[in-house]
VOGUGU-387261 format. One line per field, with one value per residue (C-alpha): residue number from 1; residue in one letter; x, y, z. Coordinates in nm, 2 decimals, decimal comma. Example, Ala and Ser with C-alpha at 12.3 -4.5 7.8 and 13.67 -1.06 7.14 Angstrom:
# VOGUGU-387261
resi	1 | 2 .
resn	A | S .
u	1,23 | 1,37 .
v	-0,45 | -0,11 .
w	0,78 | 0,71 .
This chain:
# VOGUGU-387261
resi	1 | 2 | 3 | 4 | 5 | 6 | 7 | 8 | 9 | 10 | 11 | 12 | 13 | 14 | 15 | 16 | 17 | 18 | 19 | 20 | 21 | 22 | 23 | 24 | 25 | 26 | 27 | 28 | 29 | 30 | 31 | 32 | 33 | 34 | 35 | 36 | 37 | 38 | 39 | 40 | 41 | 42 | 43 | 44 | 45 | 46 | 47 | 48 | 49 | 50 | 51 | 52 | 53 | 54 | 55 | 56 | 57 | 58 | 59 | 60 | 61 | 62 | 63 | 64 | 65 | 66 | 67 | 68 | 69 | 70 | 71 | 72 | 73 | 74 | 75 | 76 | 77 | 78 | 79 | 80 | 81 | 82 | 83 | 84 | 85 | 86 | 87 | 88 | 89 | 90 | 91 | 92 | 93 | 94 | 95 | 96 | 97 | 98 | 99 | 100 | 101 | 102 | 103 | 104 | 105 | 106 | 107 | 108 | 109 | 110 | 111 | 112 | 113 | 114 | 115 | 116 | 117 | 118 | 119 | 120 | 121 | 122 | 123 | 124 | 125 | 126 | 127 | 128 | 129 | 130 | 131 | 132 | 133 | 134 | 135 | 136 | 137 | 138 | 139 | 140 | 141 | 142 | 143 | 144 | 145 | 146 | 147 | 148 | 149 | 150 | 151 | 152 | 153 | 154 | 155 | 156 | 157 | 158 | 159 | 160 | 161 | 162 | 163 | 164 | 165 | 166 | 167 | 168 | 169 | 170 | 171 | 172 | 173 | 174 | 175 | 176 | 177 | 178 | 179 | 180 | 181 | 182 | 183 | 184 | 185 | 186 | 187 | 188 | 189 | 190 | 191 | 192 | 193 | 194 | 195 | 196 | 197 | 198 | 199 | 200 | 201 | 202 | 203 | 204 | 205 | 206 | 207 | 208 | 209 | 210 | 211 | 212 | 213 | 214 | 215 | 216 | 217 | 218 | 219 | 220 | 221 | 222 | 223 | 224 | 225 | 226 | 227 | 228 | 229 | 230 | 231 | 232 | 233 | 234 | 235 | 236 | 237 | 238 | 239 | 240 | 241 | 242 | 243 | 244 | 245 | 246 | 247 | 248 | 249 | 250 | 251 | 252 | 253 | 254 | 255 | 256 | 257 | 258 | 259 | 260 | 261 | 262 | 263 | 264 | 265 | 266 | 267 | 268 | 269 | 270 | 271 | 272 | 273 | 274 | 275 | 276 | 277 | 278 | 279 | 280 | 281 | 282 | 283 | 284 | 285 | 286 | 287 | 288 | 289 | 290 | 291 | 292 | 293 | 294 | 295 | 296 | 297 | 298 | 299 | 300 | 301 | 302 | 303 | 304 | 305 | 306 | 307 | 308 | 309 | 310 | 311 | 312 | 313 | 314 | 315 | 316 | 317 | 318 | 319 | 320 | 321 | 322 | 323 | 324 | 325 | 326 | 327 | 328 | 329 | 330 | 331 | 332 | 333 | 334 | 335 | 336 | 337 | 338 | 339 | 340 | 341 | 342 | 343 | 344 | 345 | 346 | 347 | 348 | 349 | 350 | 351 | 352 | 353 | 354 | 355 | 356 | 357 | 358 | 359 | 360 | 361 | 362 | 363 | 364 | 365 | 366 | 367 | 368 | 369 | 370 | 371 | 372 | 373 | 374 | 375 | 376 | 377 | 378 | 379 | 380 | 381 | 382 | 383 | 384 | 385 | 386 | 387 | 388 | 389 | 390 | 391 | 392 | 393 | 394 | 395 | 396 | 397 | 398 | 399 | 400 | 401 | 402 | 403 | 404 | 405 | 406 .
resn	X | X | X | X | X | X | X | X | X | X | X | X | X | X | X | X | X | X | X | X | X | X | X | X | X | X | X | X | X | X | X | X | X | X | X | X | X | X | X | X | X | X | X | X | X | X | X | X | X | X | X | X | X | X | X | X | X | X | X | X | X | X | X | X | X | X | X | X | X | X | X | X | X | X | X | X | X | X | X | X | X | X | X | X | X | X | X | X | X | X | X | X | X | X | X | X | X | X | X | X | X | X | X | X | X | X | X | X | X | X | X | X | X | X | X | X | X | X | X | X | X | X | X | X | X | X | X | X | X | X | X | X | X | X | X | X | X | X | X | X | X | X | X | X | X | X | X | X | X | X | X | X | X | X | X | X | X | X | X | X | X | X | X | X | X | X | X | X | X | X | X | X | X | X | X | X | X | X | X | X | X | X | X | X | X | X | X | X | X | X | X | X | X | X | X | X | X | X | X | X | X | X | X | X | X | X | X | X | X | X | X | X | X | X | X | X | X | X | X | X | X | X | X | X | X | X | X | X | X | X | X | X | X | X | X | X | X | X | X | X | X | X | X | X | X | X | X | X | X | X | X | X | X | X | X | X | X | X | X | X | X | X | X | X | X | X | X | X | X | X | X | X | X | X | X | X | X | X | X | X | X | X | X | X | X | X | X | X | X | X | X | X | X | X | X | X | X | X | X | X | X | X | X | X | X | X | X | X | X | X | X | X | X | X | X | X | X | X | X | X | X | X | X | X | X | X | X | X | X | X | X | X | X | X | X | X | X | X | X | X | X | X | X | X | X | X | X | X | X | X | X | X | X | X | X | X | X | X | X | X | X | X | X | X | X | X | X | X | X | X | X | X | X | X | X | X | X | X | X | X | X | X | X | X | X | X | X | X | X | X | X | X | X | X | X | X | X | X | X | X | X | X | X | X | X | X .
u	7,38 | 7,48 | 7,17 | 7,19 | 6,92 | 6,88 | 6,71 | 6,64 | 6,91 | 7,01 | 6,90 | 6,74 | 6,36 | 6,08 | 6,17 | 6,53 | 6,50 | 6,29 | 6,52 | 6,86 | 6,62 | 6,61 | 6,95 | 7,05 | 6,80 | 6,97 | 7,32 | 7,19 | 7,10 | 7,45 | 7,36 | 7,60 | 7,36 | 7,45 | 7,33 | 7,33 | 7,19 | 7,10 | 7,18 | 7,48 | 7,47 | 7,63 | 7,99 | 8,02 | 8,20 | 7,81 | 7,69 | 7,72 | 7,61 | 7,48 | 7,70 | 7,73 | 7,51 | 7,64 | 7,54 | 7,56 | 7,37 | 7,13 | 7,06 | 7,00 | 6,74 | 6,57 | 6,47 | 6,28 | 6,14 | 6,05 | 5,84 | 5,68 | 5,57 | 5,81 | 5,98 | 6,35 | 6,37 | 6,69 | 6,91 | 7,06 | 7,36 | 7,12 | 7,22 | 7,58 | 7,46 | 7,55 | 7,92 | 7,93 | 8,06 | 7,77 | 7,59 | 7,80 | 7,85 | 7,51 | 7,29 | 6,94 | 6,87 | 6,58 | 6,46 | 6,28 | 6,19 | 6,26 | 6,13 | 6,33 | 6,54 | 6,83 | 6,68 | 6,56 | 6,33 | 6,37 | 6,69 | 6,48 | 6,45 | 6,85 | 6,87 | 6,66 | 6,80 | 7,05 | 6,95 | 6,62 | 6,47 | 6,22 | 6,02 | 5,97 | 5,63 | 5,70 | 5,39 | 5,17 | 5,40 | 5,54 | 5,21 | 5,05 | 5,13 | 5,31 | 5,21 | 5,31 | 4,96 | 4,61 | 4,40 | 4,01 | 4,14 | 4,16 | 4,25 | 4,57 | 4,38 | 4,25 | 4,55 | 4,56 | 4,55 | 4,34 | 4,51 | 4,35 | 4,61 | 4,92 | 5,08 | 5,12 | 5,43 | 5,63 | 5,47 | 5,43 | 5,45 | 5,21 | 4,98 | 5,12 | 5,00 | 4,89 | 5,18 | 5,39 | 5,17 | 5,21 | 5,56 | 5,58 | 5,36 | 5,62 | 5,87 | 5,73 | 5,65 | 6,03 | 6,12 | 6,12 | 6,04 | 5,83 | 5,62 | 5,64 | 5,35 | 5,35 | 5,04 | 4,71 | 4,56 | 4,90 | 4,87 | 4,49 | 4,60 | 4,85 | 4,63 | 4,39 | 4,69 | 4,94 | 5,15 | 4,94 | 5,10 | 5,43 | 5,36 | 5,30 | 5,36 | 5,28 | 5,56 | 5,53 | 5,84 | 6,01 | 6,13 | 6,41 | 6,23 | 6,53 | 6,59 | 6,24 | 6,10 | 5,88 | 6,02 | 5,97 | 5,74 | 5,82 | 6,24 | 6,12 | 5,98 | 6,23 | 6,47 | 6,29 | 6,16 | 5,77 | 5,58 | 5,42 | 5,12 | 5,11 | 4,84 | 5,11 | 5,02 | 5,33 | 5,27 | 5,51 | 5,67 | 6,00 | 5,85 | 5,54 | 5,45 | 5,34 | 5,00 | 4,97 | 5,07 | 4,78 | 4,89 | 4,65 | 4,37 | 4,54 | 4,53 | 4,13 | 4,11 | 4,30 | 4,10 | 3,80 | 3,91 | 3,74 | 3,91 | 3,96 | 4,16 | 4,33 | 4,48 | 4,63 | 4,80 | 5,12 | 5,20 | 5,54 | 5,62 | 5,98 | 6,06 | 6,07 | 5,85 | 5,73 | 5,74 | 5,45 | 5,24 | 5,41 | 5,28 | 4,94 | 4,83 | 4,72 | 4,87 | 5,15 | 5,42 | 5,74 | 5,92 | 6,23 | 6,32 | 6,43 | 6,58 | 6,78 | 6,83 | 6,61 | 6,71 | 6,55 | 6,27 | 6,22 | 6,22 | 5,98 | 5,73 | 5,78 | 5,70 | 5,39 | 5,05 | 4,90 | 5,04 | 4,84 | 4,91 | 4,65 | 4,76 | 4,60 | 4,80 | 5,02 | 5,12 | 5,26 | 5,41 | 5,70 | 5,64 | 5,33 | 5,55 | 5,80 | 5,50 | 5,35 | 5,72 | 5,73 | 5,35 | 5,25 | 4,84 | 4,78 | 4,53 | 4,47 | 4,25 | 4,12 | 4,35 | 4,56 | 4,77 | 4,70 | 4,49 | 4,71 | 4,87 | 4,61 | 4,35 | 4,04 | 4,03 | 4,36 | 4,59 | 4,48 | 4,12 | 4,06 | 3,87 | 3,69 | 3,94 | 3,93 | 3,74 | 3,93 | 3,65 | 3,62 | 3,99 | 3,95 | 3,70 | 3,92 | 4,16 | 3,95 | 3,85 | 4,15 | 4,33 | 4,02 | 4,03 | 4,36 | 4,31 | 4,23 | 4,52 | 4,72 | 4,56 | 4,61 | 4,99 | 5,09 | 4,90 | 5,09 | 5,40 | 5,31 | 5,17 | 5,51 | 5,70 | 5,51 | 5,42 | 5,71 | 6,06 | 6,34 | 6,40 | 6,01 | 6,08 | 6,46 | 6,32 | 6,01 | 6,24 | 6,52 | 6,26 | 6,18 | 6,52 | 6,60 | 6,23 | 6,37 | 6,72 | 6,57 .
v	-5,21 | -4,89 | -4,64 | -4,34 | -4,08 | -3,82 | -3,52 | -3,17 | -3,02 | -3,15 | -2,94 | -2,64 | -2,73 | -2,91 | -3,25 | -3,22 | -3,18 | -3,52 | -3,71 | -3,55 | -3,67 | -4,05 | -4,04 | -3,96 | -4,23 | -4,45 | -4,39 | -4,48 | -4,78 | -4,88 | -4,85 | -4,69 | -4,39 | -4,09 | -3,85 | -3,71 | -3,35 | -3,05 | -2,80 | -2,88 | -2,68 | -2,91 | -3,03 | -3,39 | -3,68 | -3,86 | -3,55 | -3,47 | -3,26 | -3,39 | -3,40 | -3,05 | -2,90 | -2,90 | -2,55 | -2,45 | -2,74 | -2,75 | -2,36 | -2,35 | -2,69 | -2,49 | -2,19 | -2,41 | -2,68 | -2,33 | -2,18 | -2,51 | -2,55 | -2,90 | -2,81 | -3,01 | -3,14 | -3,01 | -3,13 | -3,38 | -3,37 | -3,62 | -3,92 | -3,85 | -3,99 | -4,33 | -4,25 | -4,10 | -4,34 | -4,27 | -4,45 | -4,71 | -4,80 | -4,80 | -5,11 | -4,93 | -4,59 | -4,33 | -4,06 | -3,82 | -3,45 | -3,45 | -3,08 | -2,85 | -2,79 | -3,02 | -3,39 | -3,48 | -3,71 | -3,88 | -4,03 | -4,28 | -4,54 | -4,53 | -4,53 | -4,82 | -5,06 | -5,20 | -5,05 | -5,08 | -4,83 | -4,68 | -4,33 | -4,14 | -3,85 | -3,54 | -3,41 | -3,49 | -3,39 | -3,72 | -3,79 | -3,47 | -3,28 | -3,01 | -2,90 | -3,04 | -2,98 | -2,97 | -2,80 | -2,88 | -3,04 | -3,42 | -3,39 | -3,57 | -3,89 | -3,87 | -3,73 | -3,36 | -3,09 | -2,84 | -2,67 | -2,47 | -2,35 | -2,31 | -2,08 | -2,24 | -2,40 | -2,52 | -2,28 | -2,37 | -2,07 | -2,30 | -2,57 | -2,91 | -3,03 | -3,33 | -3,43 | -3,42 | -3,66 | -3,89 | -3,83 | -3,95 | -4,25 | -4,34 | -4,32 | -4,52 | -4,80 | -4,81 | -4,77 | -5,05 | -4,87 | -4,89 | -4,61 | -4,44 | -4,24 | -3,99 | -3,98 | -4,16 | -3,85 | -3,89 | -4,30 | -4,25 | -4,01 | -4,24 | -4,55 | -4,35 | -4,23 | -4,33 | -4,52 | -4,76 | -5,01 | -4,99 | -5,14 | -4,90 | -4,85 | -4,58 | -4,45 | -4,13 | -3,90 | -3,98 | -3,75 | -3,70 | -3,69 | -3,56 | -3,26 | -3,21 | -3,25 | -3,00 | -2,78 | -2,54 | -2,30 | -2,03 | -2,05 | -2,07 | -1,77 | -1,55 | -1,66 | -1,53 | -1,24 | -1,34 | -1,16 | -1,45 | -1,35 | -1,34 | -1,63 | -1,74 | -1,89 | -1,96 | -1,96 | -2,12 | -2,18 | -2,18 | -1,90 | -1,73 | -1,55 | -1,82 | -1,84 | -2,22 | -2,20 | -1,94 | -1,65 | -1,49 | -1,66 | -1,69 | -1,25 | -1,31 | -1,51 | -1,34 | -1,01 | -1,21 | -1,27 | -1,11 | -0,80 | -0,87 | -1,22 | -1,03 | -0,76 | -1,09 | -1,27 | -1,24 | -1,44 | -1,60 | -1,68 | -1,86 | -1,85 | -1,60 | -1,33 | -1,31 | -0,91 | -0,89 | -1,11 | -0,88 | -0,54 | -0,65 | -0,89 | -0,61 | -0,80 | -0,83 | -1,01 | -1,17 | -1,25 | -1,52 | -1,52 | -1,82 | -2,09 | -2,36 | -2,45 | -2,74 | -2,64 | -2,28 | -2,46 | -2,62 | -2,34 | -2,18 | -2,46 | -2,50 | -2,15 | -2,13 | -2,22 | -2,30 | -2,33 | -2,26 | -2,37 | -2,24 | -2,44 | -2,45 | -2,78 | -2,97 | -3,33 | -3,43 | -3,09 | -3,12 | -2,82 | -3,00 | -3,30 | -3,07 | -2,91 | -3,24 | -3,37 | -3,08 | -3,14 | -2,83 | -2,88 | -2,77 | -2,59 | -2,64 | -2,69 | -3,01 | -3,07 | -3,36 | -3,52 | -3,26 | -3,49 | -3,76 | -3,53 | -3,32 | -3,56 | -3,35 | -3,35 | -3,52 | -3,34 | -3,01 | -2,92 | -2,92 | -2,65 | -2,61 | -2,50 | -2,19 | -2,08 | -1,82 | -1,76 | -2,13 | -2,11 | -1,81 | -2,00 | -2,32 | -2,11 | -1,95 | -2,29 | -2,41 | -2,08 | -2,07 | -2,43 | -2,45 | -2,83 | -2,91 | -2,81 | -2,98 | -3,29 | -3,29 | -3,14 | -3,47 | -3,67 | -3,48 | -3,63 | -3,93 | -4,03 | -3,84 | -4,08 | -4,40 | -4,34 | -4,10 | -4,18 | -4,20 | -4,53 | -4,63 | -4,52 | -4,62 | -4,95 | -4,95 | -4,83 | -5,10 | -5,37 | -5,23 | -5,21 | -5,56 | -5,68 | -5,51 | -5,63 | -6,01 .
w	3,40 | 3,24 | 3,13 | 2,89 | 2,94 | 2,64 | 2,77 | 2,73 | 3,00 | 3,35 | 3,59 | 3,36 | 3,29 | 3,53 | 3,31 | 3,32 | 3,70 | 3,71 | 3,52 | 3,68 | 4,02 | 3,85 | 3,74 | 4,14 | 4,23 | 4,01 | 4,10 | 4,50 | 4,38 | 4,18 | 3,85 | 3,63 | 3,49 | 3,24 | 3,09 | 2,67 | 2,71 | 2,48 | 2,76 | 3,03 | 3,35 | 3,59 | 3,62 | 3,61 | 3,37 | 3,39 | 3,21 | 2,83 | 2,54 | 2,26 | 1,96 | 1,81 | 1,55 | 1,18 | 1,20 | 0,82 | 0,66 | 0,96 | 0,96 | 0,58 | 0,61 | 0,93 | 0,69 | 0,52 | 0,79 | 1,00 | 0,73 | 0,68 | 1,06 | 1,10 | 1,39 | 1,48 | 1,12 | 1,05 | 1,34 | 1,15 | 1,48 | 1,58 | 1,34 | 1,54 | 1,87 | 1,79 | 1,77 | 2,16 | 2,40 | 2,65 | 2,37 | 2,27 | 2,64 | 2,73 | 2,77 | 2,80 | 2,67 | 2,84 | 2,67 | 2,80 | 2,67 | 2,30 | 2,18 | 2,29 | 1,98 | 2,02 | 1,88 | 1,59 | 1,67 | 1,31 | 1,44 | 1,68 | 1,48 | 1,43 | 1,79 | 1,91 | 1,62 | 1,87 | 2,24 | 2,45 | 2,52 | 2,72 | 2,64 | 3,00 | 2,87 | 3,03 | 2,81 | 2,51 | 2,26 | 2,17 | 2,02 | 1,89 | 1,58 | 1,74 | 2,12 | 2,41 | 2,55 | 2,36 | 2,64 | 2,49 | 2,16 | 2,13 | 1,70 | 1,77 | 1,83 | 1,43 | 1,31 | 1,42 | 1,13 | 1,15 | 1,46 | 1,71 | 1,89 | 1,62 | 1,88 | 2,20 | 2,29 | 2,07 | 1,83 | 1,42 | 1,13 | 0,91 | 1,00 | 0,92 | 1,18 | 0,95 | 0,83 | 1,15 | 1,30 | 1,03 | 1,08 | 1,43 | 1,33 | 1,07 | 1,30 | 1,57 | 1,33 | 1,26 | 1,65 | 1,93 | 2,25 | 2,60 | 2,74 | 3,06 | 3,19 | 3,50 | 3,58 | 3,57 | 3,32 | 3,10 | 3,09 | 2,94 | 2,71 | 2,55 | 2,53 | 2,29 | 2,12 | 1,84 | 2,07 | 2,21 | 2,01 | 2,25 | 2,60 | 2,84 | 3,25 | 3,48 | 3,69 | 3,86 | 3,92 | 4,24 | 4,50 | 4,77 | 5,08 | 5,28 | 5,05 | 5,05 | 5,46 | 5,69 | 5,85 | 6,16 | 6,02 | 6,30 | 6,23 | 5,83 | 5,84 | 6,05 | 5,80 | 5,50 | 5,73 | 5,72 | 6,02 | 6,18 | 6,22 | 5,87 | 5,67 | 5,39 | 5,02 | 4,82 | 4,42 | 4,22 | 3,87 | 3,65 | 3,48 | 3,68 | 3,39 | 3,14 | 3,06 | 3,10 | 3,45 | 3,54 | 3,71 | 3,59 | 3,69 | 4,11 | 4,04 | 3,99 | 4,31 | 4,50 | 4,43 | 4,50 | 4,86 | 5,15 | 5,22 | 5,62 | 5,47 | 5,21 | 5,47 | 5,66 | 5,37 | 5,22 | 4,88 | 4,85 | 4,52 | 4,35 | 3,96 | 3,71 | 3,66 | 3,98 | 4,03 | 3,79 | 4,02 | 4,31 | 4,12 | 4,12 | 4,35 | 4,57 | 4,89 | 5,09 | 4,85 | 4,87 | 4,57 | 4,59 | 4,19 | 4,03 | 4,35 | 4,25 | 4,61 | 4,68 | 5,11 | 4,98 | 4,85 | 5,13 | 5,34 | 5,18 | 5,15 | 5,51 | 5,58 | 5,41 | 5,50 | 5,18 | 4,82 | 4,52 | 4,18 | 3,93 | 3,60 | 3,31 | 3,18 | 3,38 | 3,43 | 3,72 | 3,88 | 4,04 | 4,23 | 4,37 | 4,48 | 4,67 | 4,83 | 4,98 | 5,07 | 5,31 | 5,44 | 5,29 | 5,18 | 4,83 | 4,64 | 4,27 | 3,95 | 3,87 | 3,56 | 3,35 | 3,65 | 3,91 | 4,09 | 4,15 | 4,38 | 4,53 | 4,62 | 4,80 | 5,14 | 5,20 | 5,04 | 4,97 | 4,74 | 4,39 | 4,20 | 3,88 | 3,59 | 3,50 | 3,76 | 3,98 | 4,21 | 4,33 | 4,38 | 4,56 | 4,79 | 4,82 | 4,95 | 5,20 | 5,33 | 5,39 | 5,56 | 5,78 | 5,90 | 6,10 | 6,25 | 5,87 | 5,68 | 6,02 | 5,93 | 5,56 | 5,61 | 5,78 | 5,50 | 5,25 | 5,42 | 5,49 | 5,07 | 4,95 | 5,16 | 5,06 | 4,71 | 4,54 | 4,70 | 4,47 | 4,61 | 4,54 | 4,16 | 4,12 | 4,18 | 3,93 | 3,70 | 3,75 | 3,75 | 3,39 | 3,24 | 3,37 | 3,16 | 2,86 | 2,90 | 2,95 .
């Protein structure tokens, strides 16, 4: 069985990460699996771009589908994917992130003429007028317009809002696909939604739980140089600074902390952006930049005694996967998917979103209750082991191209 996935990037991007992470899982299990991506950062013949832009046509149509708010209209490089030989060699085609400026997603129909294919949802945007995420607006089950948030990610000029939702309705009435949900939030989400007409499973992102394992806290933290005596939480993000991720809402709780707690802590944070959280946090900080490493990662999971992950949106976090592989408890808001990982009391605790100073006080409960945070640390470990392995979801995932193949 051969399987072309068409993402965003391989590595660069939590979604590219989660489908590079299936695409391994994959490969372990002997299926011939590649990859048609708008960003290449690794070095292999299973990874490819996506066929070049016809720049002067396509940046003359983008002046006009810009102004009008239609984002990725004018990638017509899309229509040329049928011509690649990952795509004429493939049995089953994957898609995964589609809105990150290199797919038109006008070109599905073309694509699924001849090839099954499945639809992996990193995030709402497949079925919204525009954003990825909607926050407190549920428009895109009537047909968006209207918009709220026009700015947010990926951001519109004019609201047409409207009109790309009937877009992506047109173009899933022309397409033949299957849906693959995340997380339990995500999978509710799309049954209310334009695509309920597909059929849709819930797979969640798998993990490999021997790049991601605990580690000895003591020997973690001499490497990174982390007194310890030191109470650790570990905040994390591709880019700390975005709003949807909440930094500044962990800055609120962390001022909110008893000063005798907050003179014991040190915050360890990875991904970019993370001297601004350093500036102000008012603590003892330790900033790691963007880590690629997934040993790094590791290491610092291991050496931390709590991680925190104040999102605003999210659906199933990777970052909150690699946390639990390495039996590290978790602390987060109760938000889209979040809570298929941090389950209260078992894995971590689950505050009220939005509201820093019940995050401040889950954190509090958890540093002060050391046979706790043991007890949930080797529950962490133990549901990362049974319920996300690559295997687990290699498996689920093979089961499903075989269906559609059939």
């Amino acid at each position: 069985m051969k399987v072309l996935h068409i993402n965003q990037s391989d590595v660069s991007g939590g979604a590219a990460i989660a489908g590079y992470r299936l695409h391994q899982g994959l490969l372990a299990k002997g299926i011939d699996s590649r990859l048609l991506v708008g960003t290449v950062k690794t070095s292999s013949d299973r990874v490819a771009a996506t066929p070049p832009r016809k720049y002067r046509l396509e940046n003359q149509i983008i002046r006009l589908t810009r102004r009008l708010g239609l984002n990725y209209l004018h990638l017509l490089s899309s229509f040329d994917i049928p011509e690649h030989p990952f795509y004429q060699q493939a049995d089953v085609l994957n898609f995964h992130n589609l809105h990150l400026g290199y797919f038109n997603y006008l070109a599905i129909p073309l694509l699924t003429k001849h090839k099954p294919a499945l639809f992996t949802l990193h995030d709402m945007w497949s079925f919204t007028g525009h954003c990825a995420y909607s926050y407190d607006c549920d428009r895109w089950k009537i047909g968006c317009g209207k918009c709220p948030y026009p700015d947010i990610y990926p951001p519109i000029q004019q609201d047409n809002t409207h009109l790309e939702w009937k877009l992506k309705n047109w173009v899933y009435s022309r397409s033949k696909l299957t849906i693959v949900t995340l997380s339990k939030w995500l999978t509710e989400q799309v049954e209310q939604s334009m695509l309920n007409c597909f059929p849709i499973y819930h797979i969640p992102n798998g993990i490999d739980t021997s790049a991601y394992q605990p580690l000895d806290s003591n020997l973690c933290r001499q490497l990174l140089d982390i007194p310890v005596t030191k109470k650790v939480i570990m905040f994390g993000a591709e880019s700390i600074t975005l709003v949807r991720k909440g930094g500044d809402l962990l800055l609120k709780a962390l001022t909110s902390l008893p000063k005798s707690l907050q003179a014991e802590l040190l915050l360890l944070t990875i991904g970019e952006g993370g001297e601004a959280i350093a500036q102000t946090a008012g603590i003892s900080t330790l900033n790691l930049g963007y880590v690629s490493s997934d040993r790094l990662k590791s290491v610092a999971y291991s050496a931390a005694d709590l991680f925190v992950f104040p999102t605003r949106a999210d659906n199933l976090p990777l970052m909150l996967q690699e946390s639990m592989a390495c039996g590290t408890p978790m602390v987060s808001f109760k938000i889209g998917g979040v809570p298929d990982l941090v389950r209260p009391g078992i894995t971590g605790a689950i505050a009220e979103p939005e509201n820093p100073q019940d995050f401040s006080e889950k954190i509090v409960q958890l540093l002060e209750d050391v046979n706790l945070r043991e007890k949930m640390s080797q529950n962490c470990r133990a549901i990362a082991v049974q319920e996300y392995s690559l295997d687990l979801q290699g498996k689920r995932y093979l089961e499903l191209y075989q269906q559609l193949l059939n």
